[in-house]
N, C-alpha and C positions, 0 to 999 in steps of 0.2 A: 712193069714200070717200077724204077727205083724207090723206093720210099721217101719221102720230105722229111729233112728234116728241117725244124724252123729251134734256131736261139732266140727268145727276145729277153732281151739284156731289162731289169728295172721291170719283169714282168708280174710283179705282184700286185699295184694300183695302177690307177688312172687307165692311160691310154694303150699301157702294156698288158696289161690284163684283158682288157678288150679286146685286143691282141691277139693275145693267147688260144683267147676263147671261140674268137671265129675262124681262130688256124684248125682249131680241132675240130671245129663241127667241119671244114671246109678240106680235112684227108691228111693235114699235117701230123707229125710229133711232134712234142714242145719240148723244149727245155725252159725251163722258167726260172729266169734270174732273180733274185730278191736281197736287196741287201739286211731287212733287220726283222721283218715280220713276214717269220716263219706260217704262223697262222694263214694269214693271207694268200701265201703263197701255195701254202695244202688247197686251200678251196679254190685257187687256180685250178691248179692238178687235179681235183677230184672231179672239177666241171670238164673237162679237157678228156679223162676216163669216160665220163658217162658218153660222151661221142663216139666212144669206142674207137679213142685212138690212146697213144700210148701218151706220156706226158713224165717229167721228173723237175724236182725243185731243187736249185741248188744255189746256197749262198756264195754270195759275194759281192767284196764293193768295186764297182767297177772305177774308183779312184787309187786304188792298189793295185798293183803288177803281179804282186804275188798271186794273188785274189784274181784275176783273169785268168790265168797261167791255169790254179785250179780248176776252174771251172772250166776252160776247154779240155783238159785232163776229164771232166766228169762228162762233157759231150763227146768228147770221142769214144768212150765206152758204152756213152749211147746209142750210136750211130752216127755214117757216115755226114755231115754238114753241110746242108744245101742252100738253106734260106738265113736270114738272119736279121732281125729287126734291132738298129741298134741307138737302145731306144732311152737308155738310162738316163736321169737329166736330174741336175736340181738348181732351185731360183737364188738360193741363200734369202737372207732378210732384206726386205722393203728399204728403201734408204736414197739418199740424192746421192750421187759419186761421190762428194769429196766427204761424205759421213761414212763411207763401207769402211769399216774392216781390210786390212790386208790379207788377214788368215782365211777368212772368208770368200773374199776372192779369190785365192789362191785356191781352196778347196772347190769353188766352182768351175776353174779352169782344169783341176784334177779328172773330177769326173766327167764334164760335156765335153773337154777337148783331148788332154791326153788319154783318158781310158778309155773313149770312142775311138780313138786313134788306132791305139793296141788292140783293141776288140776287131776294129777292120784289118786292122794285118793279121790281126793270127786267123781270118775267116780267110782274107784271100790267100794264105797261103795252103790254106783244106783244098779251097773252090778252084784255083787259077790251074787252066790245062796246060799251062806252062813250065808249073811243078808237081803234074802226074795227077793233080786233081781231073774232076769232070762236067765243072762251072758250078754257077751259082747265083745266087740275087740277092744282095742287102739292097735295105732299104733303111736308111739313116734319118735321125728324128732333129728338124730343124725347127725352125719357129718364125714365126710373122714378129717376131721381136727383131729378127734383124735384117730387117726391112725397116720397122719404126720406130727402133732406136731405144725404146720402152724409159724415156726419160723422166728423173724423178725418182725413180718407182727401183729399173735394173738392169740398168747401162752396163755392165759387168756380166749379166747371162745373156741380153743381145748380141752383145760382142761374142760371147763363146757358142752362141748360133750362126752368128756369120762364119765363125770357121768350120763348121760343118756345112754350113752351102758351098765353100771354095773347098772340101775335105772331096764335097759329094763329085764336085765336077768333077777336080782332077782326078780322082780315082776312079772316076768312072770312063774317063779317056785314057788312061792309063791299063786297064783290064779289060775294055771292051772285048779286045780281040783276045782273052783268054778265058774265054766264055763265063764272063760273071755282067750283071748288068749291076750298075750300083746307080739308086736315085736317092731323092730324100722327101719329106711332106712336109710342111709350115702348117703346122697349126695356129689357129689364131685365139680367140677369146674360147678355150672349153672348161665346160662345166666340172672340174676333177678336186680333191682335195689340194693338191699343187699348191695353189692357192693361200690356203690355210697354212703351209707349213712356212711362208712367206710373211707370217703373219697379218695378213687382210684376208681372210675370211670371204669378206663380202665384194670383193672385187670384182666378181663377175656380176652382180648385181646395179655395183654402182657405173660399172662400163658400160653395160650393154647398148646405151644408147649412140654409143662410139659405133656399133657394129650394122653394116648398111641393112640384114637383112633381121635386126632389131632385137636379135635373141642369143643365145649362148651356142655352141658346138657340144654334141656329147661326145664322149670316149668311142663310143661305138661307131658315130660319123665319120671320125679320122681314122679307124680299123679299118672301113671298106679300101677308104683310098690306099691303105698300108695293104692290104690282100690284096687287090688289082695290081700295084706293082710289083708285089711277089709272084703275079699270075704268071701264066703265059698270053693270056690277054693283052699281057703288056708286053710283049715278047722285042716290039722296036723302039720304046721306051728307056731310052739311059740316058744320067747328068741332068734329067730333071728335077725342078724341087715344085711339090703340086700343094698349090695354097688350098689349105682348106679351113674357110676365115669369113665365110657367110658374106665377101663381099670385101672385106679390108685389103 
């Protein structure tokens, strides 16, 4: 059997790390994206080794072109590209719409819309048997924000998850038939630093009560669902986006 290889884009914290970490104990290679914390991203790799699978770190911002470009240069000389979590994301700062920042928005739509964009094109053109590839599976990182709008708080990252739910369908009707399946996950309230870099800290404490099944999500609960649609378990699974949201 061919080897797996798995990208996950943003794989040094949170939910990409998790990620990571249950591709390698589960027969994957990683490649582990990171954009600024090199550290982190070692002790991805070095947990991903002790699985005795292979694993490499390598930077870049996935709001840069140039910076993607690189790093599939550093995954092709890894190995061939099968899987591919594409997972990179950030919230910018807390704020009501008509207080954001323009620059800030702007850099959110960099990295959740157009640099997932480019990250799925340059996978399907590895994965698709239409250009000599031998298929493939992304599975793209949506959010339970755009479904509820995330008003107040980040009207501006829900909107740049809604376009990765309309990213996930059409591209997944689009390459069905060149053997690649492409779905996505909606995370809902998870416990990850995210949060903090948001400046609210404590938001998942003060929400929880929002949440039906009354507790937070870990990093690790949204990795099973991200491995199942990497699986072949999933194998009639495409254009889906699988809430995992305790209920929201």
């Amino acid at each position: 059997m061919e080897k797996k290889i798995l990208l996950v884009t943003g794989g040094s914290r949170g939910i990409g790390a998790a990620t990571a970490r249950l591709a390698g104990r589960q027969g994957y290679d990683v490649v582990v994206n990171y954009v600024g914390n090199e550290k982190a991203a070692n002790e991805v790799v070095a947990d991903i080794e002790q699985s005795n699978a292979r694993a490499i770190a390598v930077q870049g911002d996935m709001g840069k072109d140039a910076d993607i470009q690189r790093m599939f240069e550093a995954v092709d000389k890894f190995g061939k590209l099968t899987h591919l979590v594409n997972n990179a994301g950030i919230i910018g700062t807390a704020s009501k719409f008509a207080d954001a920042p323009t620059e800030m928005m702007r850099r959110v739509i960099d990295v959740n819309v157009t640099g997932a964009m480019i990250v799925a094109r340059e996978a399907v053109r590895r994965m698709s048997t239409a250009r000599g590839g031998e298929g493939g599976v992304i599975v793209n990182l949506g959010s339970m924000a755009s479904f509820l709008g995330a008003p107040g708080e980040y009207v501006w990252y829900a909107a740049s998850k809604a376009a990765i739910d309309t990213l996930t369908v059409g591209l997944s009707k689009e390459v069905a038939g060149e053997g690649i399946r492409v779905n996505a996950v909606a995370p809902g309230m998870i416990d990850t630093e995210i949060h903090a870099s948001g400046g609210q800290p404590d938001r998942v404490q003060r929400l929880r009560s929002m949440i039906p099944m009354g507790r937070p999500g870990s990093a690790e609960e949204v990795a099973d669902a991200i491995l199942y649609l990497l699986s072949e378990q999933a194998s009639y699974v495409a254009g889906t986006i699988m809430r995992v949201s305790g209920g929201r």
